[in-house]
C-alpha positions in Angstrom: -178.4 70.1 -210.8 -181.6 71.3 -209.0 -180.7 74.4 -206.5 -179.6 74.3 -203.3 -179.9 76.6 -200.1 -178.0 75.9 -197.0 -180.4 75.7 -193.4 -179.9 75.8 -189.7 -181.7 72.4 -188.1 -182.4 72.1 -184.9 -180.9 68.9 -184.0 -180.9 68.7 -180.3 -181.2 71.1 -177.8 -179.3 73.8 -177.9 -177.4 73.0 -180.8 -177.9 73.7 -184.8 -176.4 72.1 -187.8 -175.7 73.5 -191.3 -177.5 71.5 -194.1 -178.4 71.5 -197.8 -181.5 71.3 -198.9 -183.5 71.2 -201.8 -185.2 74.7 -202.9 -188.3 74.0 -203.7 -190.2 74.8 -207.1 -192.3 77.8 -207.1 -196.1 77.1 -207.4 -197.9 79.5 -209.4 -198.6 81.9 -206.9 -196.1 81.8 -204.7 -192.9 83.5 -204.3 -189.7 81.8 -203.2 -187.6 84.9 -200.6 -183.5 85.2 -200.0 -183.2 85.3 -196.7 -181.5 88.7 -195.8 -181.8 89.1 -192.1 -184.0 86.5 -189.6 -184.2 87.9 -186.0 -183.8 85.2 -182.6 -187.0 85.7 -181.4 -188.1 84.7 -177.5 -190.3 81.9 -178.9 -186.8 81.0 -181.1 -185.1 80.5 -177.7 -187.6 78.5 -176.0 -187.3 75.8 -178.8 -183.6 76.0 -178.8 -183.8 75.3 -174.8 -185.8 72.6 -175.6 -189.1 73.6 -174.0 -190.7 73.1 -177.6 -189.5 69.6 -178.6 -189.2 70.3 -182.4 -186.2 68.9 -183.5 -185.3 68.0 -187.6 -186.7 71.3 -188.3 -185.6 75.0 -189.7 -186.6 77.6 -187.4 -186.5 81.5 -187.1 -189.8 83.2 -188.6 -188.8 87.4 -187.9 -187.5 88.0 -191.1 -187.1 89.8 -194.1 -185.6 89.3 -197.8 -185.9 90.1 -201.2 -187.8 88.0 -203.8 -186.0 85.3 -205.6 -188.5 84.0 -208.1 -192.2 84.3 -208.5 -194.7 81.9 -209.6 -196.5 82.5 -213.2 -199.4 84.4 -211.5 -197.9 86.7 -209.1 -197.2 90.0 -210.2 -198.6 92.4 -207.5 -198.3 92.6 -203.6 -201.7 92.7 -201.3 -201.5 96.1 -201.9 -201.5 95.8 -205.7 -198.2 97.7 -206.0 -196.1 96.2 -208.8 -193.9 93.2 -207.6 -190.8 92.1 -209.0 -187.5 90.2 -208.5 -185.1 91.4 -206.0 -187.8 93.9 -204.5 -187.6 93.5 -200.8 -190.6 92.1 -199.1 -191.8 91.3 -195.4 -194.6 88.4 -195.4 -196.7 86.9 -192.8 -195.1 83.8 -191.3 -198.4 82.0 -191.2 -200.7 81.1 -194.4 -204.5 80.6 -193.5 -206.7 78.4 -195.6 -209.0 81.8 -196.7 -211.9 78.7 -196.3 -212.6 77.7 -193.1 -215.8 79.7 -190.7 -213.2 82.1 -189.0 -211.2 82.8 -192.3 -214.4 83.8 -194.3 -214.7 86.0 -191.3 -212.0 87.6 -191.7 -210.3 85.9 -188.6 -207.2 85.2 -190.2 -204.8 84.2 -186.7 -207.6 82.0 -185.6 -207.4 79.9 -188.7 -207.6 75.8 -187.4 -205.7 75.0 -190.6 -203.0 77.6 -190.7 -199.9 75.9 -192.3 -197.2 74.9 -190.0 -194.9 77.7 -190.1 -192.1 74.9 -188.5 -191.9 71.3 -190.5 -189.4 68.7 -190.8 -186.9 69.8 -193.8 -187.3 66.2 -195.0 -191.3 67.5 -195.7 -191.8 70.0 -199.2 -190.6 73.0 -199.0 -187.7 72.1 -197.0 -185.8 75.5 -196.0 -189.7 77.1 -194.6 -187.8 78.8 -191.8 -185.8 81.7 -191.4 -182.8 80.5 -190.6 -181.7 79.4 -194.1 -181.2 80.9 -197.3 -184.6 80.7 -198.8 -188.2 80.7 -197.2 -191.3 79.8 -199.4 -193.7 82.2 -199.4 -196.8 79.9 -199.7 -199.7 80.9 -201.9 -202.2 82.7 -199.7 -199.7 84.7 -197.4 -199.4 88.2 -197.5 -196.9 89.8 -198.7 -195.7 93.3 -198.7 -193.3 95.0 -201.3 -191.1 97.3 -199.3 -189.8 101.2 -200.4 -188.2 101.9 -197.2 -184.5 102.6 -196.7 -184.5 101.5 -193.1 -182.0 98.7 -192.8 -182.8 95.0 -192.5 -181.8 95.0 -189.3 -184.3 97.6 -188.8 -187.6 95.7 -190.5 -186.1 91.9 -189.7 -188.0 92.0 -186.7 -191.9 93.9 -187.9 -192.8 90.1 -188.7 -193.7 89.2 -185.5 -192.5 91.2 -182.3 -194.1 94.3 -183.7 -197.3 93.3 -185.4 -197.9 91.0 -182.7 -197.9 92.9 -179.8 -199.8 95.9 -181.5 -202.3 92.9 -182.5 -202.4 92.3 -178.3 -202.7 96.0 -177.6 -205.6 96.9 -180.4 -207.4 93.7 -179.1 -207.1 95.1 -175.0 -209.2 97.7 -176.8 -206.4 100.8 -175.4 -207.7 103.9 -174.7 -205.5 107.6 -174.3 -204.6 107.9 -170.9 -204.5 104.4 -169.8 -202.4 102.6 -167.8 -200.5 99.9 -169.2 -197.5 97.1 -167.9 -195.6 95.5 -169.7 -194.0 92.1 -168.2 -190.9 92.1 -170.1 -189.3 94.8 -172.1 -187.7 92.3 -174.7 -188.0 93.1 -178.6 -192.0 93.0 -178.7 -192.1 94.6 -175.1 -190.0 97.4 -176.5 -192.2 97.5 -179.6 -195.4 97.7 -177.7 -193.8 100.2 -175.1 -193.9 102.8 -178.1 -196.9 101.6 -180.0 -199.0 102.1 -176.5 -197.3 105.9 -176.4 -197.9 106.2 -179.9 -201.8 106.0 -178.6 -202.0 107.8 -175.8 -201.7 105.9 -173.4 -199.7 106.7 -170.2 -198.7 105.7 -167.3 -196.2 103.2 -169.3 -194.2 100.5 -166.9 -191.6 98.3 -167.8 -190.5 95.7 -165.8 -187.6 93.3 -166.5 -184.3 92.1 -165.0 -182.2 93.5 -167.6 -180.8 96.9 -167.4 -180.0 97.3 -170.4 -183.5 96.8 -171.6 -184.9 98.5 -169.0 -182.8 101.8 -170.2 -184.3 101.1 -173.5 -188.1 101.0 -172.5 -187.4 104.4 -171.0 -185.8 105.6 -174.5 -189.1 103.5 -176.3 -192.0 106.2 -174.0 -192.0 103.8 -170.9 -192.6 106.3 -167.7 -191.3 104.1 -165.2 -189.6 100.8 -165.1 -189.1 97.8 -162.4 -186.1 95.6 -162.2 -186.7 92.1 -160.8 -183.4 92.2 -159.2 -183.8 95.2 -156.9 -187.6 94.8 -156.3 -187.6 90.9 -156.0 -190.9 90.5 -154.1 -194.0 90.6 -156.5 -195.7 92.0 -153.7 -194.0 95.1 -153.7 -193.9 95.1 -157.4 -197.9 95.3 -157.7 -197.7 98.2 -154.5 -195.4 100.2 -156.9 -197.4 99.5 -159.9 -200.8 100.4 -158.1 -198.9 103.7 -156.6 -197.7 104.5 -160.1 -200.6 104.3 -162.0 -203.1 106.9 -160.0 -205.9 108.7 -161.0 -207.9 107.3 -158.8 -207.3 103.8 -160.6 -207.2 100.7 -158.3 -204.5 99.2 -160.8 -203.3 99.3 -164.4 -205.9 99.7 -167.8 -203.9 96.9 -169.4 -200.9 94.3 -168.8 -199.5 92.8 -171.6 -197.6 89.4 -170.8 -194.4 89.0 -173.3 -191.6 87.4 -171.0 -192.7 84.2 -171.5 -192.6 82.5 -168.4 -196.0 81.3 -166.4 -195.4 82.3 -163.3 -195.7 86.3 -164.0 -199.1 85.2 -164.6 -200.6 85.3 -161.3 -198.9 89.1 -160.4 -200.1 90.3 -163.8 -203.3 90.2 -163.1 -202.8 91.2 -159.2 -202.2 94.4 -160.6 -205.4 94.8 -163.2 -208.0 96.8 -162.3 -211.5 95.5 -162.3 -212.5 95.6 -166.1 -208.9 95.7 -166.7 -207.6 93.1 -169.6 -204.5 91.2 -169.0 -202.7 90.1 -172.9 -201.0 87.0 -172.9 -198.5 86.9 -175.3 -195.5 85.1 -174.5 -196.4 81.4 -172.8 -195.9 79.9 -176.4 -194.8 76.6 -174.7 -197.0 73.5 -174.5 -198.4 72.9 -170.3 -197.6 76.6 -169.3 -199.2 75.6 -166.2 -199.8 78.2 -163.3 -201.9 77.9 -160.9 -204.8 81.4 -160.2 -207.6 81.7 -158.2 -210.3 82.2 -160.7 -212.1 83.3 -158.4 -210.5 86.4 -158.0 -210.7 86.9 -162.0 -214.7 86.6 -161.8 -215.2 88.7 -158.8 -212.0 91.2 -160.0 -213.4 91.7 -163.6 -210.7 91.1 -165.3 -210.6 89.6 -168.8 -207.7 87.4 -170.0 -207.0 87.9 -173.8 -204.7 85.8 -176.0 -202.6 86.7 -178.8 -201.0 84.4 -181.3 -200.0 85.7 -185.2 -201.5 89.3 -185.9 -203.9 90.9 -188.8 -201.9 90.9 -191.7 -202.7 94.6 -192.3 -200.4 95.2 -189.1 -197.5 94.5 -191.1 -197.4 97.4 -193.2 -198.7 99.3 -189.8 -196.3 98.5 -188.2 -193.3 99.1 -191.4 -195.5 102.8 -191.4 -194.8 103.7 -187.5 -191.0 102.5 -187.5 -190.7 104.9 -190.2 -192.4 108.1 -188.7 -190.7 107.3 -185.2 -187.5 107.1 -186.4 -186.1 109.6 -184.6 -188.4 109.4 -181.8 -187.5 106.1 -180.7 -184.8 103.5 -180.9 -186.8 100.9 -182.1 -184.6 101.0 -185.5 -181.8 100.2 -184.0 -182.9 97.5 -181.9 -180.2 94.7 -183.2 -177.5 95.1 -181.3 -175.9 91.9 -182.9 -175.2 90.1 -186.0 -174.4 86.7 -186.7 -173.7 84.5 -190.0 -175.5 81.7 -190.5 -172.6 79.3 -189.7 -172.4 81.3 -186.4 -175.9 80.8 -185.6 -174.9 78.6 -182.9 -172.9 81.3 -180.9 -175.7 83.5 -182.0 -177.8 81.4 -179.8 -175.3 81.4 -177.1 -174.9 85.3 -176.6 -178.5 85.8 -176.7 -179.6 83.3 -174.2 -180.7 85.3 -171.0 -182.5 82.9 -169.0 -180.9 81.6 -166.0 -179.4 81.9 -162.4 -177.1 85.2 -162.9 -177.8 84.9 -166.2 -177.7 88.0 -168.2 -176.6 89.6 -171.9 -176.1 92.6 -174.0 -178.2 91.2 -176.7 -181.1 93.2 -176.9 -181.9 91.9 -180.6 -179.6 89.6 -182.5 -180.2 88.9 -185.9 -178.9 86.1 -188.2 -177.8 86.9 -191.4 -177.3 83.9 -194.4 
């Protein structure tokens, strides 16, 4: 009987079920992962609300796991280190076609024909999502043998909140001594909280409406931090942002966007200065509509920059600075949960932080098959 692997699908909103599904034969070079750890990522939670209508499919892409099986013509990573079954491996969530004008440009996130990283599990290779046992590694990824000891907890979530907002802080082009904000101190706000201090940069400001994030974006190099709840008027958030950042600045260097919600649009970039670049990260859901007076963009200088995926060479980047900070920051130790994959429902549950008194202890959860 052909193998098996058991998958969360999204069937409705805000519920999973378990299924089997086929595991799908390995092409000749690609490399079939078990699943060891897949993190619930903000963008996870938006499709489990339902903001994201993608339903029949296997979700959860901020993982890590150890190689299964290899095709017939795999037998190095992209760093041409040896690679062999049951080596653990982190891998780029996204496959580009290497063919198209902005792959041959080395433009890999821009790809137009990136492979779906979320299918229906009736379409081949069935389990392509995190939450499952397997994911197919498809030929053209990039994958990344890994000699660490740090935990799985620890790496689960390098595939995608740290390389991605490193990817939106290399493209803002950030300097030593800048100014930077961070809407949202989440898992890639806490991530990019210590990458930015990692380059210089300061003053660092958090803002969120969870304390206990906002205690660890002081712990991750953040200088000051806002909470929503007891400064509620963005008005007199952008004041106390424009006070903080000084040196004879008119506003911040940088904001990076990675709550996820349009409406922090507008005050983000209230609180630029002119030339300033404002990184969107987090409005991943389809008619994010908010409403801005361009005007005020043209005539302000600022420059809007979006982020989606990351250069694949941030992976082991980013694998290199959780390493050397590993004493420096928390960012290790970011799970504060763990979950089996039958519980991935309750997983959902605990982690859920968005509304009216709404709040949690999760600062990362991770799912575990």
């Amino acid at each position: 009987m052909a193998e098996r692997g058991r998958a969360a699908v999204l069937v409705e909103d805000y519920r999973f079920a378990i299924r089997e599904l086929p595991v799908p034969e390995v092409e000749p070079e690609g490399i079939l992962v078990k699943v060891t750890g897949c993190g619930v990522c903000g963008s996870d939670l938006h499709l489990w609300r339902g903001d994201i209508q993608m339903h029949g499919c296997v979700h959860g892409h901020e993982l890590v796991g150890r190689v299964h099986s290899m095709g017939s013509r795999v037998s190095t990573d992209c760093l041409e280190r040896p690679l062999k079954e049951g080596d653990r491996v982190i891998f780029s969530y996204y496959t580009p076609c290497h063919r198209c004008y902005h792959c041959i440009r080395g433009e890999f996130t821009d790809c137009l024909h990136n492979f779906e990283i979320v299918r229906p599990v009736e379409e081949w290779p069935y389990c392509h999502g995190g939450f499952s046992d397997y994911w197919y590694v498809r030929p053209g990824s990039f994958v990344f043998r890994v000699d660490s000891d740090l935990s799985d907890d620890a790496l689960t979530s390098v595939n995608c909140a740290a390389a991605t907002v490193m990817e939106g802080i290399e493209r803002s082009d950030l300097r030593a001594g800048d100014a930077v904000v961070f809407q949202g101190a989440g898992g890639l706000g806490l991530y990019g909280i210590a990458y930015a201090r990692e380059r210089g940069a300061g003053p660092i400001i958090a803002i969120d409406g969870q304390q206990p994030r906002l205690e660890l974006a002081r712990r991750c190099g953040a200088d000051h931090t806002i909470d929503i709840n007891e400064i509620p008027d963005p008005q007199d958030r952008i004041a106390q942002v424009k006070e903080w950042v000084g040196g004879g600045r008119s506003g911040a260097d940088t904001v990076v966007e990675v709550v996820g919600f349009p409406g922090v649009v507008p005050e983000g970039l209230e609180m630029l200065r002119p030339g300033g670049r404002y990184i969107e990260i987090g409005n991943i859901s389809r008619e994010s509509m908010v409403e801005i007076d361009i005007n005020r963009v043209l005539h302000g200088i600022k420059y809007i920059v979006p982020v989606s995926f990351y250069s694949p060479r941030l992976l082991p980047a980013a694998l290199e600075m959780l390493e050397r900070t590993r004493h420096r920051y928390p960012l290790a130790d970011l799970i504060s949960h763990s979950f089996g994959l039958e519980e991935i429902n309750t997983a959902f549950e605990t982690a859920e932080w968005f509304g009216q008194d709404r709040t949690t202890a999760v600062t990362r959860a991770v799912v575990k098959p």
